[in-house]
C-alpha distance (Angstrom), angle and dihedral (degrees) to the residues before:
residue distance angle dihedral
X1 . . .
X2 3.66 . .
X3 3.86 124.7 .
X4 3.55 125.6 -167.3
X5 4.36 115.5 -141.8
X6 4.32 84.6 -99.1
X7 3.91 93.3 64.5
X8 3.80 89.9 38.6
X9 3.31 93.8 63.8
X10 4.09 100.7 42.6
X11 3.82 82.6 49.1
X12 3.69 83.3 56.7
X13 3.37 91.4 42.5
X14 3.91 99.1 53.6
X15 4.19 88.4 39.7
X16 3.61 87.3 60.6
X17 3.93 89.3 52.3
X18 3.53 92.2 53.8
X19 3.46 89.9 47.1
X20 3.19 94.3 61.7
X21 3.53 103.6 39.4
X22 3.90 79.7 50.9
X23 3.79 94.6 60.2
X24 4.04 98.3 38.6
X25 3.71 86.7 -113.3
X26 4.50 118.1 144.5
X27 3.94 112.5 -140.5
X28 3.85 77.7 -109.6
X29 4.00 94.4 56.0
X30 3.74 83.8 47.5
X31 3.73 102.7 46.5
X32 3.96 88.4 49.2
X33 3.76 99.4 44.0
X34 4.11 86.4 47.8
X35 3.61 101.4 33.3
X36 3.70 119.6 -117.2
X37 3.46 130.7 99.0
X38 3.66 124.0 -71.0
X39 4.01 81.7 -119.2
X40 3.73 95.3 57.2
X41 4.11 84.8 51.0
X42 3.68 97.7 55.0
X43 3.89 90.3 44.0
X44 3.87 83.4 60.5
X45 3.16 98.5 50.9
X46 3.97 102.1 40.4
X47 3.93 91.9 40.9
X48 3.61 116.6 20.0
X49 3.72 140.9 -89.5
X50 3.77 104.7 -100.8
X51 3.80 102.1 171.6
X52 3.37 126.0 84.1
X53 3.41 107.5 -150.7
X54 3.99 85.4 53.2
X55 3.67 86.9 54.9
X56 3.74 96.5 52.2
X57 4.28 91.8 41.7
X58 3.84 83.6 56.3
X59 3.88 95.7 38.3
X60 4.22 84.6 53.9
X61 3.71 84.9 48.4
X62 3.58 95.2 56.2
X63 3.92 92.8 39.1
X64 3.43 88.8 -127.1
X65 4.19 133.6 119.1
X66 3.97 114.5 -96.4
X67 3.99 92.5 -117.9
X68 4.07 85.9 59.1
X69 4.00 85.8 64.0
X70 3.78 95.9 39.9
X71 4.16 91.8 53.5
């Protein structure tokens, strides 16, 4: 299956909102623990994570490999 880099990053997106669901964790908790405005977190999760230095910062956070958060 083929993906282009604009469902990439909404699967990223919606990973990360299982993640946190997962762990418990508010978009607030998250945005605190990791930094960013609860804004940026919510854009993330409603429209993608694009960058790919964001995706491996949140991959480390999650102790888990990049490609786990992309499928």
């Amino acid at each position: 299956m083929e993906h282009n880099n604009q469902d990439l990053g909404l699967v990223a997106g919606a990973k990360l909102k299982c993640l946190l669901k997962e762990r418990g964790m508010t978009q607030e908790d998250f945005a605190d623990e990791f930094g960013v405005d609860v804004r940026t977190i919510r854009r993330w999760v409603k429209g993608g994570v694009y960058d790919l230095r964001q995706l491996q910062q949140i991959a480390d956070f999650f102790e888990m490999d990049v490609f786990a958060i992309l499928s």
